[in-house]
C-alpha positions in Angstrom: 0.0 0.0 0.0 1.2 3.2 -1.0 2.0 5.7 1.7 0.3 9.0 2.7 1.8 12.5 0.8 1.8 14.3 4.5 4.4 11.9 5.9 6.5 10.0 3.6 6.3 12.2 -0.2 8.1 14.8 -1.0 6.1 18.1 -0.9 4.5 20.8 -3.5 6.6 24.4 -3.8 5.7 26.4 -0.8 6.6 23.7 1.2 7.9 25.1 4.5 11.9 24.7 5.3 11.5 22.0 7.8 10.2 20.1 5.2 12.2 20.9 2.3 15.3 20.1 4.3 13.6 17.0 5.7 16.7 13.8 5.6 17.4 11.4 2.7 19.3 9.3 4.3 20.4 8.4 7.5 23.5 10.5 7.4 21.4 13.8 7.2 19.8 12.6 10.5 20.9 15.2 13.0 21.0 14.4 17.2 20.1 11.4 18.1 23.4 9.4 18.8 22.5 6.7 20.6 19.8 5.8 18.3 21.7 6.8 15.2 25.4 7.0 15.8 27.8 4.9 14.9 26.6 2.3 17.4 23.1 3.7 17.7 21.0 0.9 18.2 17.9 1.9 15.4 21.0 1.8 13.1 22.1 -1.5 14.1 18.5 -3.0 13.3 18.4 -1.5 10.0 22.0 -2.8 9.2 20.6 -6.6 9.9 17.7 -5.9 7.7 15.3 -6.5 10.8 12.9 -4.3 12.2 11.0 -5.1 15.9 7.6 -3.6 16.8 8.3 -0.1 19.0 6.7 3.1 20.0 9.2 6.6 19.2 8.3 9.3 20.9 9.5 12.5 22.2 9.3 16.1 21.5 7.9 17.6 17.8 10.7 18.6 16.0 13.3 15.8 17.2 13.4 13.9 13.8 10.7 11.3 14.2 8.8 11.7 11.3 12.1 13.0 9.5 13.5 9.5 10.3 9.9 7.2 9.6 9.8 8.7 6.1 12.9 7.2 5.3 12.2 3.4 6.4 10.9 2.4 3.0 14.2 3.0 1.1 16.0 1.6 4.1 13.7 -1.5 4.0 12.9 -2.7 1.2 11.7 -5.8 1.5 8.5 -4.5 4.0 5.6 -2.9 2.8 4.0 -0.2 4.9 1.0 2.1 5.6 0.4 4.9 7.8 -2.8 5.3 10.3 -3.7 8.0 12.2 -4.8 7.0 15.8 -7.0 10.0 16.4 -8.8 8.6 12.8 -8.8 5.6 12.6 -11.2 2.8 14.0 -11.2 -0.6 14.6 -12.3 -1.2 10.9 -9.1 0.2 9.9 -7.1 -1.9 11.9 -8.7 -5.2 10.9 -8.1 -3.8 7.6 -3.8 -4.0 8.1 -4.1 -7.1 10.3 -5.5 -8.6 6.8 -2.5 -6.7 4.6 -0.1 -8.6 7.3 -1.7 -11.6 6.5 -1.3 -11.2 3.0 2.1 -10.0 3.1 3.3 -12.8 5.4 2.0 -15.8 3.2 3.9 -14.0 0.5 7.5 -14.3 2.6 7.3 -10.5 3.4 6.4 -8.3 6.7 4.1 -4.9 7.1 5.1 -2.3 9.0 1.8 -0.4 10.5 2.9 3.3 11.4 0.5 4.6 13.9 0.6 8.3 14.2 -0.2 9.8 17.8 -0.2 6.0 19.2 -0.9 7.3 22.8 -4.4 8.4 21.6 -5.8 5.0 21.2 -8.8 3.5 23.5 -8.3 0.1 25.5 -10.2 -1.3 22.5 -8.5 -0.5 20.0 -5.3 -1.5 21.4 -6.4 -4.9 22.2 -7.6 -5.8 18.5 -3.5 -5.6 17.5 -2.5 -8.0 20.3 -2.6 -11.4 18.7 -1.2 -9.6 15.3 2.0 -8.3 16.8 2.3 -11.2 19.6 2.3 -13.8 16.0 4.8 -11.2 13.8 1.7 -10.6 11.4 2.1 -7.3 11.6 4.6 -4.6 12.9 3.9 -1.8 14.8 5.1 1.1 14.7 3.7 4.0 17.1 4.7 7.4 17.0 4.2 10.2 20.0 4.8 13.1 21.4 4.1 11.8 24.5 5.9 9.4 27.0 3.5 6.4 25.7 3.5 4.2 29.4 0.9 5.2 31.1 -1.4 5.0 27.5 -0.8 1.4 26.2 -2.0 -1.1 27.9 1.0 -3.4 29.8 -0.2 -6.6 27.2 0.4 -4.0 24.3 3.4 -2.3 25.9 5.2 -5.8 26.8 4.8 -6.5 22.9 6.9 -3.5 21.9 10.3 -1.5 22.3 10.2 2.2 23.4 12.7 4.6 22.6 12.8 8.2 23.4 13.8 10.8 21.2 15.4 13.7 23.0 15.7 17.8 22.5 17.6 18.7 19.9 21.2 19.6 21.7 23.2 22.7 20.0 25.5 21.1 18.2 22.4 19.4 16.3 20.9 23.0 15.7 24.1 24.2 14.5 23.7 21.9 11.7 20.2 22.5 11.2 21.1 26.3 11.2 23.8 25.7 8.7 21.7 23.8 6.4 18.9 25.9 6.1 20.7 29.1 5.7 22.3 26.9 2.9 19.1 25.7 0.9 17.5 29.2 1.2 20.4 31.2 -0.4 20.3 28.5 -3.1 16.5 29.2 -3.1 16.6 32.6 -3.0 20.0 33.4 -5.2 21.2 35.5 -2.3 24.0 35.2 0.2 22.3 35.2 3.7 24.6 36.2 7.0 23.6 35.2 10.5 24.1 37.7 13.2 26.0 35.3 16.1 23.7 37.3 18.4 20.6 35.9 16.2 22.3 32.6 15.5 22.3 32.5 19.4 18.5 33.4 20.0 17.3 31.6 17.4 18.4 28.4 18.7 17.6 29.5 22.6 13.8 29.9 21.2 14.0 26.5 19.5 13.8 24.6 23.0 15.5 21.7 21.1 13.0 21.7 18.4 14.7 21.5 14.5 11.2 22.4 13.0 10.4 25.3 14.9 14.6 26.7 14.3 13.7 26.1 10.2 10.4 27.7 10.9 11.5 30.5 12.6 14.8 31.3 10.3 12.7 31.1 7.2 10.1 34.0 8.7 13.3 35.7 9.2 15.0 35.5 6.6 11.8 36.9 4.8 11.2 39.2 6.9 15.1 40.8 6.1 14.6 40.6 2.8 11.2 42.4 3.0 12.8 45.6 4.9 15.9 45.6 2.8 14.5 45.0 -0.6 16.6 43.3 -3.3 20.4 43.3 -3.1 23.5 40.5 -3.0 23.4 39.9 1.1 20.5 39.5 3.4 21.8 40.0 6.7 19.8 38.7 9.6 19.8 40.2 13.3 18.2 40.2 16.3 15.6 42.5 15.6 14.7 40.2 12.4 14.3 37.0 15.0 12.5 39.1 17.2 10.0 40.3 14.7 9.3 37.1 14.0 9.1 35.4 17.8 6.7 38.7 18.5 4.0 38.0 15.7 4.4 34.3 17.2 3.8 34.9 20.4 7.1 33.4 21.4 9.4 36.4 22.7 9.0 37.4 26.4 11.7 40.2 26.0 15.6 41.2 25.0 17.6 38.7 26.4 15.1 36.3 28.5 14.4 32.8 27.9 11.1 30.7 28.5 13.3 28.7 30.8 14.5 31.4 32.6 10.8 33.4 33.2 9.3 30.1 34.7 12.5 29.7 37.1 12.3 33.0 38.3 8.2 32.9 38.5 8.2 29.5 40.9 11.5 30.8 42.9 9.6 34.1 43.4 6.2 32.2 44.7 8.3 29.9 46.7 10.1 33.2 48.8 6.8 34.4 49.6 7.1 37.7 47.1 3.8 38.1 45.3 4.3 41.0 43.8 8.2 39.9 41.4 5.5 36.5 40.6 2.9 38.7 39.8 5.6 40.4 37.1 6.9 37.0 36.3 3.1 36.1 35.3 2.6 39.2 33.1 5.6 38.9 31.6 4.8 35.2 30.7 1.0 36.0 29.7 2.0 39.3 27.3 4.6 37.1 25.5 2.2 34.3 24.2 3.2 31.5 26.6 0.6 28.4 26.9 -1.2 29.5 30.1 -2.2 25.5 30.7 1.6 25.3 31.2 1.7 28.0 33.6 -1.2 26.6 35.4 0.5 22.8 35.6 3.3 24.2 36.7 1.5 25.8 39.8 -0.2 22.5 40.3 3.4 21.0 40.8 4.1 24.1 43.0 1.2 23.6 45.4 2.0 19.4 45.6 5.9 20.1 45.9 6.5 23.2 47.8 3.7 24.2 49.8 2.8 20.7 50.8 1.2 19.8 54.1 1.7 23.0 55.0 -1.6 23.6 53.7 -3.3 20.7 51.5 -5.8 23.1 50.6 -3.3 24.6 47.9 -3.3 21.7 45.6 -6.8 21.9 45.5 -6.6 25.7 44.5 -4.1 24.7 42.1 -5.9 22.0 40.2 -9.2 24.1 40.2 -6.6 26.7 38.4 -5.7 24.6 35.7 -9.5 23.6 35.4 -10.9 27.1 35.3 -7.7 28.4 32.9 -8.7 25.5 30.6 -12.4 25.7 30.5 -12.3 30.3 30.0 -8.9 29.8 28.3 -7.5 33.6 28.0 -7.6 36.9 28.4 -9.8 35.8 31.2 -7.7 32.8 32.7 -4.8 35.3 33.9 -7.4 35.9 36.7 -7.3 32.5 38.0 -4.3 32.2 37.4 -3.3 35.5 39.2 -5.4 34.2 42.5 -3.6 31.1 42.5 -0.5 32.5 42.2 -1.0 34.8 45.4 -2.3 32.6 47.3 0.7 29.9 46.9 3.0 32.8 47.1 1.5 34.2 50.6 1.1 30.0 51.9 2.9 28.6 54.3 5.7 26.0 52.5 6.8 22.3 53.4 8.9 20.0 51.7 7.8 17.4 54.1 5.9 15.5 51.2 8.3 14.7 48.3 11.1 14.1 50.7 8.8 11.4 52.3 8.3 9.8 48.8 12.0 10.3 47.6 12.7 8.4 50.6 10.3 6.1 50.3 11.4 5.0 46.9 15.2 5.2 47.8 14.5 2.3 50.6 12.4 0.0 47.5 15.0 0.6 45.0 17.8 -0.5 47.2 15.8 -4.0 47.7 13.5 -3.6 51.2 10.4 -5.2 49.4 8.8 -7.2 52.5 5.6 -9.3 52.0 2.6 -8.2 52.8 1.1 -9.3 56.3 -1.7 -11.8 55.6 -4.0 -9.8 57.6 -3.6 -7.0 55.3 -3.9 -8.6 52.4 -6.6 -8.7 50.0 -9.6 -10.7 52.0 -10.0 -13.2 49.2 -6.5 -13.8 49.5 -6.6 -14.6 53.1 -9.5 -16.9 52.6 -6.8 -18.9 50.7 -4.3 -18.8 53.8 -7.1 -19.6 56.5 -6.5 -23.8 56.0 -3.0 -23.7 56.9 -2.9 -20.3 58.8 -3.7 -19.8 62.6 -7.5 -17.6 62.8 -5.8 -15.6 64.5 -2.9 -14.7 62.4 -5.6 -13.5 59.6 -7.6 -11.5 61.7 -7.5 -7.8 60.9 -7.8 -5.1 64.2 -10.1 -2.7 62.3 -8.5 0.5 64.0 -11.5 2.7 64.7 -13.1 -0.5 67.0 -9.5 -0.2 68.8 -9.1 2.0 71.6 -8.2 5.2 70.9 -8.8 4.6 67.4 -5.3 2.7 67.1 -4.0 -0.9 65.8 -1.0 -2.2 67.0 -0.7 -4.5 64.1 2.4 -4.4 62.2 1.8 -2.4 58.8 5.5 -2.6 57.4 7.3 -5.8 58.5 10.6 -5.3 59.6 10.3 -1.4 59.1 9.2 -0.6 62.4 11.8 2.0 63.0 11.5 3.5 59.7 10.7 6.7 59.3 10.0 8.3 55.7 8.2 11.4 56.5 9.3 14.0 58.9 6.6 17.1 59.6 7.4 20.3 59.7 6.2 22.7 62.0 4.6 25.2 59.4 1.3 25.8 59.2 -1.6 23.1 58.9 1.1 20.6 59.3 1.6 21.6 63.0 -1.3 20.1 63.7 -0.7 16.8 61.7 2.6 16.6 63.2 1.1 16.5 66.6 -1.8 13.8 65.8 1.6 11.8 64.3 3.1 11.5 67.8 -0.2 11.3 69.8 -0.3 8.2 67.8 3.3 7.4 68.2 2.9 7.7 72.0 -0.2 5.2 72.3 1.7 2.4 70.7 4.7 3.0 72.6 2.6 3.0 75.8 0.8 -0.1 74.7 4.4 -2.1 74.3 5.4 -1.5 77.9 
């Protein structure tokens, strides 16, 4: 079956640059190395002539769909065809399963690309099990985001997941090069990069190659529109400004998105309103996605304010809910509230650390079974032939005095001691119902 023009066919003119510059082989791949180095292990399965079922995903604008469209020359012996999960139905899928079939009894293989893979239902998902499990069919996801918690585990044992990363500088460099290189070809014009536009051009990019081509194409137009016709296009900041302005990209001279979001959290986390309150603006006026903003918050209230006062996580998510329902100019009120209210909040750490610790203590191996009273009850029905009665009995705590079991909740871990309140704010109070607890079950092992 012959694949889609959006993905895998060379474009009309007008194309934009990302395209036009988009690889023809895997040399002109850019970033990447450990999938596509020397060693890289994508590269190794193409050099065999083999190619597994896997998801790819990552970022737009890392080279997935650069490196997809090129998986037809590199393997010829497969036949492919390209779905779109947001698209296609169940129909369509029974539809490739059959292809595979056909494909297979002929001694060859088909690769299914699946576009946004992380979009599917349960459904959906489950109709490929049986045709990936028996090599009729290979899949091939593509997403932008992490796929784990969207396949289902059957699905997501069945295939390999590698992670594309940002674009690092060096990979941008080339990029750069190469585009200023096809457009003075295009344009029969020598173009010179400012290195002060060279530089914010590839701060903008955030690791993303199609929105650097993008960007340096508006600019280069936008050069050649003030200067008229002539031998040299020079390109400066002002150009790449023009450009990130109109796009709602640019927060100011010399200011990254990075560095706005740093300073907006580190302000709300010092208890000063008013320098996050500028922070906010300066965000808002220069086009930034206020559902980011709001998440960000949301991680805010869970990770810095804490116990201190639970209420600000609710606050937080009822942000991102409100921002996301009004959307803007209205959502900078909500978003304004919430940001004085976390700002003027007590803070406690007390929360993550716990976790953090938590997980250190599983990871290094302290995995202890579960007591068979507090196991599942049909489990313990199991156990009750060969286990004392009273060994499965549960001590449902608020018949115990004082509201308190002295059963043993974490064998062997009766000393441990994750979390650690703080005295700040609400948690003042949880840290004294802690050791009221504490002291009844020390008083009851005397």
């Amino acid at each position: 079956m012959k694949i889609p023009r959006s993905l895998f066919e060379k474009g009309k003119e007008g194309t934009p640059l990302p395209y036009r510059l988009r690889p023809s082989s895997l040399d002109d791949l850019v970033g990447q190395e450990i999938l596509f180095g020397k060693n890289g292990v994508l590269r190794n399965f193409l050099a065999q002539g083999r190619w597994p079922s896997m998801v790819l995903f990552g970022p737009p604008g890392t080279g997935k769909s650069g490196f997809v469209r090129l998986l037809p020359s590199l393997l010829p012996d497969y036949s492919f065809s390209m779905i779109n999960a947001t698209t296609a139905g169940v129909a369509d899928l029974k539809k490739e399963l059959a292809r595979g079939a056909d494909r297979r009894s002929a001694g060859g293989r088909h690769v299914v690309v699946v576009d946004e893979i992380h979009t599917w239902s349960k459904s959906q998902q489950e109709v490929l099990l049986d045709g990936v499990e028996s090599g009729q069919i290979i899949l091939l996801g593509l997403s932008n985001a992490a796929p784990y918690a969207a396949l289902i585990p059957p699905l997501a044992s069945r295939l390999l997941l590698f992670p594309f990363q940002p674009l690092e500088d060096n990979a941008l460099e080339i990029l750069l090069d190469r585009g200023i290189d096809r457009l003075s070809k295009e344009e029969a014009i020598k173009i010179q990069l400012d290195p002060e536009a060279r530089s914010m051009l590839k701060r903008f990019a955030g690791g993303d190659g199609r929105r650097l081509l993008s960007t340096l194409e508006g600019a280069v137009m936008a050069a050649r529109g003030q200067e008229g016709e002539g031998e040299v296009i020079r390109i400066s900041t002002g150009d790449v400004m023009s450009i990130l302005q109109s796009a709602g990209q640019y927060y100011g001279d010399k200011d990254t998105h990075y560095d706005i979001i740093s300073a907006f959290i580190k302000s709300i986390r010092n208890y000063q309103p008013d320098a996050a309150l500028h922070w906010l603006a300066r965000m808002i006026e220069g086009g930034e996605d206020p559902l980011y903003i709001a998440r960000r918050l949301v991680i805010l209230a869970a990770e810095d304010v804490g116990l201190a006062d639970p209420q600000a996580l609710t606050q937080a998510v009822a942000c991102y809910t409100a921002v996301s329902q009004v959307g803007l100019p209205e959502g900078r009120i909500p978003l304004a509230l919430t940001t004085l209210f976390l700002a003027l909040s007590p803070k406690s750490i007390s929360a993550y650390r716990a976790i953090d610790r938590a997980l250190a203590d599983v990871r290094a191996g302290f995995t202890p079974p579960v007591p068979v009273y507090l196991r599942d009850r049909t489990t313990k029905r199991g156990l009750s032939k060969t286990t004392p009665e009273d060994a499965l009995l549960y001590h449902y705590p608020p018949e115990m005095p004082d509201g308190v079991s002295s059963q043993e909740y974490l064998p062997g871990g009766t000393s441990v001691r994750y979390y650690h309140p703080e005295e700040r704010g609400r948690e003042r109070e949880l840290k004294e119902r802690l050791e009221a607890v504490r002291k009844i079950l020390r008083e009851r092992e005397m």
